[in-house]
N, C-alpha and C positions, 0 to 999 in steps of 0.2 A: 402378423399385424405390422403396418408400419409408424412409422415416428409420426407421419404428418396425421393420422387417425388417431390422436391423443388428443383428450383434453387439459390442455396444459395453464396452471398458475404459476405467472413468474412473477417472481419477490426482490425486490432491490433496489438500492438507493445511488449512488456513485456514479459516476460515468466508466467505470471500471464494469458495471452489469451492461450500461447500455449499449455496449458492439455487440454482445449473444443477443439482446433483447431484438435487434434493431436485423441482426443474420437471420437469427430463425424467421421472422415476421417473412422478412425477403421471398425466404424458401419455403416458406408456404404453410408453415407451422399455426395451430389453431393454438392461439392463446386469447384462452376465454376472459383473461382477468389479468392485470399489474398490481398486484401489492406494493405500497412502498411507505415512506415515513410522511408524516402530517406535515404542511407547510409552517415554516417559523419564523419569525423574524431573526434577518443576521446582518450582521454589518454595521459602519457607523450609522448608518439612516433607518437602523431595525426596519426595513423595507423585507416584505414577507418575498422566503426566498420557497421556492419548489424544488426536490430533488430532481437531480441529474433524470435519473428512469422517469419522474414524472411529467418531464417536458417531452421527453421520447414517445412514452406511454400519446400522449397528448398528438402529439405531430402523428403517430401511427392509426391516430383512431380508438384506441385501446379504452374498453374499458378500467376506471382504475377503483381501487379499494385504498385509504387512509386511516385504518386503525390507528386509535390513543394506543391503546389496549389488548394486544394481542389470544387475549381471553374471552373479548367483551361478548357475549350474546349474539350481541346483532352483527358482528363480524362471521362469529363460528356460523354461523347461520345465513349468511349471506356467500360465506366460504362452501357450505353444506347445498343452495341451490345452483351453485358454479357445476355440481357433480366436473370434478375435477381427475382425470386418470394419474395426471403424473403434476409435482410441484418442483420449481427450479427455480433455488435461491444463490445467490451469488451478489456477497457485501450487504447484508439485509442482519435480522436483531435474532438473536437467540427465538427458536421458534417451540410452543409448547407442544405437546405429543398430542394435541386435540387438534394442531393445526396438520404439524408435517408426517400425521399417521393416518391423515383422511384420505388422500391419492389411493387411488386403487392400486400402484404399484410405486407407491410412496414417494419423498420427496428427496432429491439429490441437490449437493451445495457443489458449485466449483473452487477451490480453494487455491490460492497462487503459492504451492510449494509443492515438494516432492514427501506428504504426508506418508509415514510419521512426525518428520522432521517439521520446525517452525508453523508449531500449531496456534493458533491466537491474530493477533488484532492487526498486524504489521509484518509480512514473512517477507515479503520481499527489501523492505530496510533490510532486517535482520541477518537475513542470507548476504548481503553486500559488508554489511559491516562489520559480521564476522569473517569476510575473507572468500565465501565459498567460490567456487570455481564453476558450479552450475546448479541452478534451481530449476520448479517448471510448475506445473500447473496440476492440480489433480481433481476428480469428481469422486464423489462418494454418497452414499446413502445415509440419511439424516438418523439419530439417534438420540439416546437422553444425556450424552456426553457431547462437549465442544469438537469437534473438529476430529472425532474419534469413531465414524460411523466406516462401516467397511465400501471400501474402496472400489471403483469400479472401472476408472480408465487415471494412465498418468501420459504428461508427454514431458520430456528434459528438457531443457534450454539453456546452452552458455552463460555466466557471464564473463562479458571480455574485461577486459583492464580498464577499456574507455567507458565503458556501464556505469550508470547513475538509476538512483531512483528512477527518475523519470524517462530513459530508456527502457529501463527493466519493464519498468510499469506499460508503457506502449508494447511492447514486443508481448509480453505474458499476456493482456487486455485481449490481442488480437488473434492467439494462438490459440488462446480461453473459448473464444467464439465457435473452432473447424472441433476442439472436445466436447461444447455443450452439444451440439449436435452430432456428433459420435454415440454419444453417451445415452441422448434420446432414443438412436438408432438401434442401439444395444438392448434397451430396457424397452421396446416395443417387440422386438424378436426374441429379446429371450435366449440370445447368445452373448451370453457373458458370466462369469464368474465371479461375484463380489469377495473382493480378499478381506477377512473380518483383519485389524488390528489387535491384535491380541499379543500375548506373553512378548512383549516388549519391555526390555530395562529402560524404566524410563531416564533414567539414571543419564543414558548415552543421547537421549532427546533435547535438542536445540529448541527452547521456545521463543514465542513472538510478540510477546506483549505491547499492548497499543504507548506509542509511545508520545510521551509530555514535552515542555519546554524544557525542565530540568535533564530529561536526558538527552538534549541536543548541545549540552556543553562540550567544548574541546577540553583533553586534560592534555595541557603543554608536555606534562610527566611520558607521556607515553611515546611508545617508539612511533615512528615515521609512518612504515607500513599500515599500522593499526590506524592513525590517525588519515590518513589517506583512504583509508577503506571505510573510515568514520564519516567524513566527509560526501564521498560518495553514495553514501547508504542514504542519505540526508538529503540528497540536492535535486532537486529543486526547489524542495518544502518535505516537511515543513524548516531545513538547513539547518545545519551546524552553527552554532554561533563560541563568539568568546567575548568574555569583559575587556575592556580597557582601560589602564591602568596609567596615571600619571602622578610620577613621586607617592605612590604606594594607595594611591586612592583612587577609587574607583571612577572612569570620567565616562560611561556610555556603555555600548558592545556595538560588535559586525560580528554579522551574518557572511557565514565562508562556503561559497558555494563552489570552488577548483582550486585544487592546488597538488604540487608534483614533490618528491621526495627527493634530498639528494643526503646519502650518506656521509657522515664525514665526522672526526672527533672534533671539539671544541669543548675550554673552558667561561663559555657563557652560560647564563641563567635559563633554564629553561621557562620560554616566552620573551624573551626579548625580540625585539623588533629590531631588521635592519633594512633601510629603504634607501638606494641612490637618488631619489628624490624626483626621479621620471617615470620611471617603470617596473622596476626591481621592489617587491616586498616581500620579506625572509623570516620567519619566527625560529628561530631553538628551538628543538624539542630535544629525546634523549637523546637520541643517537644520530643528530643529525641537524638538519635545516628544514624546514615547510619553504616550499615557494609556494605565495599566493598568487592565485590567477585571475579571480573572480572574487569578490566579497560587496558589501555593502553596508556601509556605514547607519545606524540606528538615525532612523528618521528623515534618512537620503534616499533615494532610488540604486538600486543598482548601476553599477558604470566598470567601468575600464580603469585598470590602476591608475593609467596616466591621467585621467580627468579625476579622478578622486586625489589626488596630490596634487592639483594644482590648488584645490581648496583646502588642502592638509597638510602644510607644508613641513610642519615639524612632528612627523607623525613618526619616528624613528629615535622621538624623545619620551613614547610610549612605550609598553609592556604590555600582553597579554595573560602575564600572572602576575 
């Protein structure tokens, strides 16, 4: 059998699903149905937003399905006259075994990491701001466990020194797409191997967990590298930030979107600021200096150091702890 002879539901919200959504479509793939999340109001003008797949969905022609409820009746039953062979979810909500056990050859998630590794909400931060040296992309078969179902294709991918979130995220996005369609190819032939994840220390497992405001603070305490790779894990969005501090009280924060390491001892505070009042801004940290390259000041647009000092002139009489 081949891939393009499946009845395929795909599942997803992000613009992170919609380059597989929008490949397969290309290549000729029968998707009979877009599942995705309900429209909601967001923003300052609660103006009702559509997900990313559902404008896709929309422009392709697609029919689409908006479940509250992923349980609900008249979904499973609108999911049941789909008669659906295979389902492919990629950034979409934990899905119940009445949904992703109905494909006649079940339902596969794409996942941006090299699974076992950073299972959960956020892998590709996580892989950046731990340091890793490469992450990639994996598909796997859906289960009653998160991000734990057995394995079906992976591909590796770099990252380089100059990688950010938002690199990562474009390069994986797009690599995501030539494995969803691998992966189809596989599970309609029937040449493939699913590798279960089993007798794993979880012990040695790196998770992903979705990450908040609070864990986008810089801690000035830490060394260079870490804080540099913190930054990077961050940037574009949702960034790194730090408070601002003037004679020990709190005056604002910036959002830190580049900055470069330079090693070196010193007996300053860690978070002190040092700025030549053009272009140069330098924070402490332990073992060294931050140069800032990129930041934005709370309630300013982003800019270039030198136009952010010409409105900040005594900004080197601030602190960052």
């Amino acid at each position: 059998m081949k891939g393009k002879d499946l009845r395929i539901v795909f599942m997803g919200t992000p613009e992170f699903a919609v380059a597989s959504l929008k490949r397969l479509v290309e290549e000729g793939y029968n998707i009979v149905a877009v599942v995705t999340t309900p429209d909601k109001p967001a923003g300052r003008g609660q103006k009702i937003h559509e997900s990313d797949v559902k404008v896709a969905a929309k422009e392709l022609g697609l029919p689409i399905l908006q479940p509250e409820k992923l349980r609900d009746p008249e979904f499973v039953a609108a999911m049941q006259e789909l008669k659906p062979d295979l389902g492919i979810v990629i950034a979409f909500r934990m899905l119940p075994e009445v949904i992703w056990a109905m494909p006649k050859y079940g339902t596969f998630n794409l996942h941006a990491s090299l699974l076992p590794q950073y299972r959960g909400a956020a892998p590709i931060n996580w892989a950046i701001i731990n340091g890793e040296k490469e992450t990639g992309i994996t598909t796997f078969l859906l289960n009653h466990e998160i991000d734990k179902g057995a394995i079906i294709a992976q591909h590796t991918e770099p990252i380089l020194p100059e990688d950010n979130i938002g690199t990562m995220y474009d390069k994986l996005m797009t690599k995501g797409c030539d494995l969803v369609v691998d992966t189809v190819e596989k599970i309609a032939s029937g040449d493939y191997t699913a590798i279960e994840q089993m007798h794993i220390d979880e012990a040695t497992l790196k998770p992903a967990p979705k990450i908040f405001k609070d864990d986008c603070r810089i801690d000035w305490t830490w060394e260079g590298e870490r804080i540099v790779n913190f930054v990077r894990g961050l940037s574009p969005y949702p960034a790194a930030w730090t408070p601002l501090y003037l004679n020990g009280e709190e005056r604002g924060s910036a959002k830190i979107f580049e900055v470069k390491f330079e090693a070196k001892s010193h007996n300053d505070a860690v978070g002190k600021i040092t700025s030549d009042g053009k272009d140069s801004i330098k924070v402490t940290c332990a073992n060294g200096v931050i140069h800032i390259l990129s930041m934005q000041m709370a309630g300013k647009k982003r800019m270039s150091n030198r136009d952010l000092m010409l409105g900040f002139r005594d900004l080197d009489s601030y602190s960052m702890r």
